[in-house]
N, CA, C and O atoms as a GROMACS GRO file, in nm:
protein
  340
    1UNK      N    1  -1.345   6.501   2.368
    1UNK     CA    2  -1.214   6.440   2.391
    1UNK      C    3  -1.121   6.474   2.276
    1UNK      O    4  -1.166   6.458   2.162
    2UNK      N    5  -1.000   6.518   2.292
    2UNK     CA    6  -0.891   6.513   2.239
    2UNK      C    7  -0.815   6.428   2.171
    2UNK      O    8  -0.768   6.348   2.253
    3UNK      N    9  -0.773   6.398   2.045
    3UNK     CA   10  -0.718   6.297   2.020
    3UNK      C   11  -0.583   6.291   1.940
    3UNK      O   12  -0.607   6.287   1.819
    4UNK      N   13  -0.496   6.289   1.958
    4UNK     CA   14  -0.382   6.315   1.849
    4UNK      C   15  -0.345   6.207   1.746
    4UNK      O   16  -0.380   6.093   1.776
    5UNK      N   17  -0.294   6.220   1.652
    5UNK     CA   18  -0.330   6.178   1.532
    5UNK      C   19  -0.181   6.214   1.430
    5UNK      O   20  -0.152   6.311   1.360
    6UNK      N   21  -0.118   6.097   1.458
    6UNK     CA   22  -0.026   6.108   1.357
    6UNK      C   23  -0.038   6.049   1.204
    6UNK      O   24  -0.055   5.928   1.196
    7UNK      N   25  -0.035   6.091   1.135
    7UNK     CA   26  -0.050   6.048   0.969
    7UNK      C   27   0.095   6.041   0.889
    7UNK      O   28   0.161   6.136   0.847
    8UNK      N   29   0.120   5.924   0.882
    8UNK     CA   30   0.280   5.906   0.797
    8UNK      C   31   0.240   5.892   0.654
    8UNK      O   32   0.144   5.817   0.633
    9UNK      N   33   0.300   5.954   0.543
    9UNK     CA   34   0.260   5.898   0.358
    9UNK      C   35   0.212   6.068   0.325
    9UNK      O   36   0.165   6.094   0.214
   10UNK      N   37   0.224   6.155   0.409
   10UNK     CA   38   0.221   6.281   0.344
   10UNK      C   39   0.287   6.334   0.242
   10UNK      O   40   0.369   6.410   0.293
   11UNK      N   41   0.294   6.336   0.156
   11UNK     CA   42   0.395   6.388   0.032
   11UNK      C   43   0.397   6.536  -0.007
   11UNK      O   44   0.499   6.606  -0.008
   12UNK      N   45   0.280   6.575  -0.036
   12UNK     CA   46   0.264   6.710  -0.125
   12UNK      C   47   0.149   6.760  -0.056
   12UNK      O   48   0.070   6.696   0.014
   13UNK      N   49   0.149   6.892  -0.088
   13UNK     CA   50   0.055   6.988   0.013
   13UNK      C   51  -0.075   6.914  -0.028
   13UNK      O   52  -0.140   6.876   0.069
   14UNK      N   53  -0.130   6.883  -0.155
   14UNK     CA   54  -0.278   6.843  -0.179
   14UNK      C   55  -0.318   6.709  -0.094
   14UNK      O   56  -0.433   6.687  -0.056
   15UNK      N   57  -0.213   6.629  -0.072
   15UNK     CA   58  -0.242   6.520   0.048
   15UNK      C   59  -0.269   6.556   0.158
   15UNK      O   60  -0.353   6.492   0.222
   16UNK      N   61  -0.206   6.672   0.216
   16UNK     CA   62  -0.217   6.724   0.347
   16UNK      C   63  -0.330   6.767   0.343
   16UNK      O   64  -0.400   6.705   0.424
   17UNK      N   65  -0.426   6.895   0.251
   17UNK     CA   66  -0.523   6.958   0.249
   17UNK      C   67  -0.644   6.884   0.200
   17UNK      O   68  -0.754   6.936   0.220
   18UNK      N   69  -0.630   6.712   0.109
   18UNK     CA   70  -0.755   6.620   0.116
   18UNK      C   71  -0.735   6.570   0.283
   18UNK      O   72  -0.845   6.566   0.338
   19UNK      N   73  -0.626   6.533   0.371
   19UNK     CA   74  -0.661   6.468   0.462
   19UNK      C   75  -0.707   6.562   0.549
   19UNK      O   76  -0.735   6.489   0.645
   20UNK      N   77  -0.734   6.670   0.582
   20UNK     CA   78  -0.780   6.812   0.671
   20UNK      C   79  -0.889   6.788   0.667
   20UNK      O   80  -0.955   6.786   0.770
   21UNK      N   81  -0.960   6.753   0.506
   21UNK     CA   82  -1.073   6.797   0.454
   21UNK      C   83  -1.177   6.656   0.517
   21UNK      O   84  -1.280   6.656   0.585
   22UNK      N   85  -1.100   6.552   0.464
   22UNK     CA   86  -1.150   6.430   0.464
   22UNK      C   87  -1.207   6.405   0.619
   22UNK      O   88  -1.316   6.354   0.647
   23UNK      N   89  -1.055   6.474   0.760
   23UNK     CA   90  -1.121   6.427   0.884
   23UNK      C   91  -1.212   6.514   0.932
   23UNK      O   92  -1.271   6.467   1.029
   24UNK      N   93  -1.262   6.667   0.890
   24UNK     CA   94  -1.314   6.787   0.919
   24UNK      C   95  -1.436   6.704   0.907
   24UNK      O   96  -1.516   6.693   1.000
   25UNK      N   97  -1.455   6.633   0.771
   25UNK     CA   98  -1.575   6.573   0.735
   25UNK      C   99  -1.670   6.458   0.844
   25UNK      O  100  -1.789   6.457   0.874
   26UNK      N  101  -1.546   6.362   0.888
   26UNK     CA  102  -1.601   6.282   0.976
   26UNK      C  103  -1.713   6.346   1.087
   26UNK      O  104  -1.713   6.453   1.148
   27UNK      N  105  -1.809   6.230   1.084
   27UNK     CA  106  -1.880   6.283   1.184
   27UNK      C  107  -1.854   6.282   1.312
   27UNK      O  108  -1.907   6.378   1.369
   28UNK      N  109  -1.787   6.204   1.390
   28UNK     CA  110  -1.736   6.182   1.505
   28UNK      C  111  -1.619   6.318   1.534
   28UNK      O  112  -1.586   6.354   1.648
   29UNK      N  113  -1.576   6.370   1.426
   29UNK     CA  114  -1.471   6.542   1.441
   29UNK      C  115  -1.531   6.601   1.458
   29UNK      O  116  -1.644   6.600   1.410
   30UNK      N  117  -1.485   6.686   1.539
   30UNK     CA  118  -1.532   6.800   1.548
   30UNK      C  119  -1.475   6.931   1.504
   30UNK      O  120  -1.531   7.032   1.463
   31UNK      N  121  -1.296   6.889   1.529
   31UNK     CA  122  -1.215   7.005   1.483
   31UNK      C  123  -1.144   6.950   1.440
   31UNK      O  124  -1.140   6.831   1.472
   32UNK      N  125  -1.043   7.004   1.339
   32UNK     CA  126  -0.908   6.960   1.372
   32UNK      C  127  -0.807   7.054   1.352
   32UNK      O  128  -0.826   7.154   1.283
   33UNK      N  129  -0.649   7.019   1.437
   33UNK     CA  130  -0.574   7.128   1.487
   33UNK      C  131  -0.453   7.071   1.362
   33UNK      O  132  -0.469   6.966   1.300
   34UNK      N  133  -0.348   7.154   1.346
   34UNK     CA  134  -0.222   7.100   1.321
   34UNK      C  135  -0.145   7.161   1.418
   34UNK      O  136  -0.128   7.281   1.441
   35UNK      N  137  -0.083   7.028   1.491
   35UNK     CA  138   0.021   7.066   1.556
   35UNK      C  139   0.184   7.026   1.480
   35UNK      O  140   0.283   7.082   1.526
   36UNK      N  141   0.195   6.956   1.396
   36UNK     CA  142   0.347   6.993   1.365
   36UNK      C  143   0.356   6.891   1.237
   36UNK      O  144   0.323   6.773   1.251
   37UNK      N  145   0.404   6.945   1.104
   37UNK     CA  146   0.439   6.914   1.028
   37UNK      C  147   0.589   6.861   1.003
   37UNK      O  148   0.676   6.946   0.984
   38UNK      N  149   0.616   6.755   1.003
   38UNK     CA  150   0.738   6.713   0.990
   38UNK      C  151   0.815   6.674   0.839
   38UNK      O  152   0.746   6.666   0.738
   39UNK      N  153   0.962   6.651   0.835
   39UNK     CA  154   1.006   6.653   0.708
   39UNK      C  155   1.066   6.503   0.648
   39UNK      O  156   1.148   6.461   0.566
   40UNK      N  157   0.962   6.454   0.750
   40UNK     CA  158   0.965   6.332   0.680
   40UNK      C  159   0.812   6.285   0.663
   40UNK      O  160   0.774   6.204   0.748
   41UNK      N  161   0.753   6.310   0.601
   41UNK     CA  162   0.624   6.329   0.583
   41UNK      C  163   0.536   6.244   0.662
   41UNK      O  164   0.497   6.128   0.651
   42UNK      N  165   0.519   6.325   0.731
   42UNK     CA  166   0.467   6.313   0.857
   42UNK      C  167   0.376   6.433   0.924
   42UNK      O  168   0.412   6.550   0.941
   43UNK      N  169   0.254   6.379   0.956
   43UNK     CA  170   0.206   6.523   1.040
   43UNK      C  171   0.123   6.473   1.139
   43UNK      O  172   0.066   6.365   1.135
   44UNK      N  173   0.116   6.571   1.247
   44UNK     CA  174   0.084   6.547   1.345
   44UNK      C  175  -0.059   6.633   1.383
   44UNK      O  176  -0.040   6.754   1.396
   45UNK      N  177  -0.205   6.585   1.403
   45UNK     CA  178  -0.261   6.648   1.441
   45UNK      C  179  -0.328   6.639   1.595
   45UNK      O  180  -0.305   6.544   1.669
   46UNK      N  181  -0.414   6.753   1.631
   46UNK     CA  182  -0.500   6.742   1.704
   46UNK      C  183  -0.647   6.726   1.665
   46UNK      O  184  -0.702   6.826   1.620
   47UNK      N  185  -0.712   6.625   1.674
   47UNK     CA  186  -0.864   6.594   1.673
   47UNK      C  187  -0.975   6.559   1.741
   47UNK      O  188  -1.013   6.446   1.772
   48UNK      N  189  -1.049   6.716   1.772
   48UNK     CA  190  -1.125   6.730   1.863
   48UNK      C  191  -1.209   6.621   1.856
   48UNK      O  192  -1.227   6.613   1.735
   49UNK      N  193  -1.300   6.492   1.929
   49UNK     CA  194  -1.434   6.415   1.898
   49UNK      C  195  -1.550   6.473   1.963
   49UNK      O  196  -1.544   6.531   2.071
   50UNK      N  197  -1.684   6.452   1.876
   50UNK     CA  198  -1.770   6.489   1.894
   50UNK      C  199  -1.830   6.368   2.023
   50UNK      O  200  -1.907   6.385   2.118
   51UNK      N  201  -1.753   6.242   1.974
   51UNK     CA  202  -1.860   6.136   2.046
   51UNK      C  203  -1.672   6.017   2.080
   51UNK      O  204  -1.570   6.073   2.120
   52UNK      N  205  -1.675   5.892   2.055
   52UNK     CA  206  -1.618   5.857   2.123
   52UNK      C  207  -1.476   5.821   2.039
   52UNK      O  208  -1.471   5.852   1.920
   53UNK      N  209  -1.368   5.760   2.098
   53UNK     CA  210  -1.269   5.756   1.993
   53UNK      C  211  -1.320   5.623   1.907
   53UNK      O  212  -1.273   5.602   1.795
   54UNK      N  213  -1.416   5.535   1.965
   54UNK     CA  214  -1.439   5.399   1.880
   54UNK      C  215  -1.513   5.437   1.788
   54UNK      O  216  -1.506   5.350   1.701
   55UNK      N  217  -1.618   5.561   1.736
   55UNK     CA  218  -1.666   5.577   1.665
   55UNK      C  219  -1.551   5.676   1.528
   55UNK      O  220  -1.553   5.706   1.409
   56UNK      N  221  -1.500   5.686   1.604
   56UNK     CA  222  -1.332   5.790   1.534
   56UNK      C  223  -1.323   5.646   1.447
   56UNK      O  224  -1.377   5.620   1.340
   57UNK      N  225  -1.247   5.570   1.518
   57UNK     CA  226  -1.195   5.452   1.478
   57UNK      C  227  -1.294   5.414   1.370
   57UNK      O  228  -1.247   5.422   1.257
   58UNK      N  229  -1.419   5.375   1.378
   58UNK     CA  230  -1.519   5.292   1.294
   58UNK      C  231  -1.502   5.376   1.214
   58UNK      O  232  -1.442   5.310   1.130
   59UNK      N  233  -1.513   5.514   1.158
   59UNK     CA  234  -1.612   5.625   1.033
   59UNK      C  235  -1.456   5.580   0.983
   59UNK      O  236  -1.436   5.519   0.878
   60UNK      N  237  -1.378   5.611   1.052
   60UNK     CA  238  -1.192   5.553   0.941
   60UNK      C  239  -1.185   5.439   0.926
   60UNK      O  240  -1.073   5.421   0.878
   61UNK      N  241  -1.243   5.327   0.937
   61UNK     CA  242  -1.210   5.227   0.879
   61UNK      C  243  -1.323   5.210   0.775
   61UNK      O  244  -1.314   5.118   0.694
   62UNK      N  245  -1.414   5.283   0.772
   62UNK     CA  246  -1.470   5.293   0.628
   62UNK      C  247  -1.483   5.346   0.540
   62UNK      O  248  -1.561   5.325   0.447
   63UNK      N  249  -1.401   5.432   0.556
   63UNK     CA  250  -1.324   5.539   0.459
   63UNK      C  251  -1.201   5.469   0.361
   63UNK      O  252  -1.186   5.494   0.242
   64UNK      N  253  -1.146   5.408   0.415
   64UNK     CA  254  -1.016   5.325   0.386
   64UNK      C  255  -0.888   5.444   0.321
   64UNK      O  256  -0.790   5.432   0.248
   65UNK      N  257  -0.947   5.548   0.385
   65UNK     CA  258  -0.802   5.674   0.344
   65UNK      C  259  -0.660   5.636   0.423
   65UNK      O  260  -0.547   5.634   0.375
   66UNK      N  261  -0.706   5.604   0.571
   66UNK     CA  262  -0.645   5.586   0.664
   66UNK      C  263  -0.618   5.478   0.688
   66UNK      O  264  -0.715   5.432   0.748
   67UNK      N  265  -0.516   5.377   0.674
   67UNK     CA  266  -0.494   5.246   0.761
   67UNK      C  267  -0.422   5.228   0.860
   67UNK      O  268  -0.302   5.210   0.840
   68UNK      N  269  -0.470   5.229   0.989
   68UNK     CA  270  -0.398   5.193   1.141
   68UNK      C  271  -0.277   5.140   1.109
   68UNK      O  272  -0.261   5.045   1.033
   69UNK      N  273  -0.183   5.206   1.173
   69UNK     CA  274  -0.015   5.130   1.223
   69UNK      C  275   0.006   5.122   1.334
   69UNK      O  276   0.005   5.216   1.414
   70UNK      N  277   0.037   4.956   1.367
   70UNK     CA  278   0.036   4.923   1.509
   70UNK      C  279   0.155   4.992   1.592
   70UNK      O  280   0.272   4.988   1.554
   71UNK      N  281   0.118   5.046   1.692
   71UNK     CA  282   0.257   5.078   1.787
   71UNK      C  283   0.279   4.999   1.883
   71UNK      O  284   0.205   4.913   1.930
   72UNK      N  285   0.400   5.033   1.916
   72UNK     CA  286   0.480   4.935   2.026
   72UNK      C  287   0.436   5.039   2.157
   72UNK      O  288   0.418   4.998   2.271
   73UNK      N  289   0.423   5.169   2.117
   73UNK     CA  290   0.460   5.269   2.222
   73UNK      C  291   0.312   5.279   2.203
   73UNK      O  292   0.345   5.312   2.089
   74UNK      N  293   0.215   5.282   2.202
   74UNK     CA  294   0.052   5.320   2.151
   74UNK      C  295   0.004   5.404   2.275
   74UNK      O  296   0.017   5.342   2.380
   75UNK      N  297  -0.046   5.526   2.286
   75UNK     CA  298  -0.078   5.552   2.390
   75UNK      C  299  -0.264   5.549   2.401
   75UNK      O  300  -0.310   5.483   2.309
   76UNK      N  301  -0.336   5.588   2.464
   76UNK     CA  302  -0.492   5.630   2.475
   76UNK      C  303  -0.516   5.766   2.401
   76UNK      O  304  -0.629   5.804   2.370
   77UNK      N  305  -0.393   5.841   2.372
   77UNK     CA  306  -0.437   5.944   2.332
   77UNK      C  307  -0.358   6.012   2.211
   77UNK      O  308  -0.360   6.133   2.188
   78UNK      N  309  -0.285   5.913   2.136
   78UNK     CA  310  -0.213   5.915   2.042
   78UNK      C  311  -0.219   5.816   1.924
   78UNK      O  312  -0.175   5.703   1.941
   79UNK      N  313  -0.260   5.845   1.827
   79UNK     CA  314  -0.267   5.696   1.671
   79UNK      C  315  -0.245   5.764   1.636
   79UNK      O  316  -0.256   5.885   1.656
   80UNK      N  317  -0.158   5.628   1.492
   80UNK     CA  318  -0.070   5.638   1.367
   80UNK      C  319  -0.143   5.510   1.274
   80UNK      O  320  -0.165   5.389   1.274
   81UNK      N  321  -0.166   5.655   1.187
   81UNK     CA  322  -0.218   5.632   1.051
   81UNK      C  323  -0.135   5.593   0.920
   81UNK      O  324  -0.016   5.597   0.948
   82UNK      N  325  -0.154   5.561   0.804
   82UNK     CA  326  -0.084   5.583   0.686
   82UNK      C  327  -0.205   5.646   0.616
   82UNK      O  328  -0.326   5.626   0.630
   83UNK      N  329  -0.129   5.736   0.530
   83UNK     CA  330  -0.244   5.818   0.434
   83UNK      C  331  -0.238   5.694   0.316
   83UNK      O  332  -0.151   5.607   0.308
   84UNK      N  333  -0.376   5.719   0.213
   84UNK     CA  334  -0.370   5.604   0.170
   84UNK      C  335  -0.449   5.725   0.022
   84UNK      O  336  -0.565   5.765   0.032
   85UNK      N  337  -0.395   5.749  -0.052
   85UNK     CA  338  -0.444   5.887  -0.130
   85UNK      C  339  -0.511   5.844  -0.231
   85UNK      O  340  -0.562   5.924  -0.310
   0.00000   0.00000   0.00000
């Protein structure tokens, strides 16, 4: 399953390239894509799962890199993160 993955608190390229590194790592990833870097630091990925998005969810909340931001608009196939460096 597919999962997109917005991350707001991007600042400088080494944030971008620990958070690549950090979700490549998860076990529940399998891949991950960049689909669009924005200039308000912001990026947008694609993240392939190996297994389900609740296990996505669990391996990031014990990481504590990432903290969930609630949406109004939230879809099944879209979360927003804050990088937490």
């Amino acid at each position: 399953k597919d999962l997109i993955v917005k991350v707001t608190g991007i600042t400088h390229y080494p944030d971008f390239a620990q958070l690549t590194r950090y979700l490549n790592h998860l076990t529940p990833v399998a891949n991950v894509e960049i689909i669009k870097i924005s200039t308000d630091n912001d990026v947008i990925l694609k993240v392939s799962l190996r297994s389900t998005q609740e296990s996505f969810t669990q391996a990031l909340s014990l990481g504590k890199k990432l903290t969930p931001v609630p949406l109004t608009n939230a879809t099944d196939t879209m979360v927003v993160y804050q990088w937490n460096p």
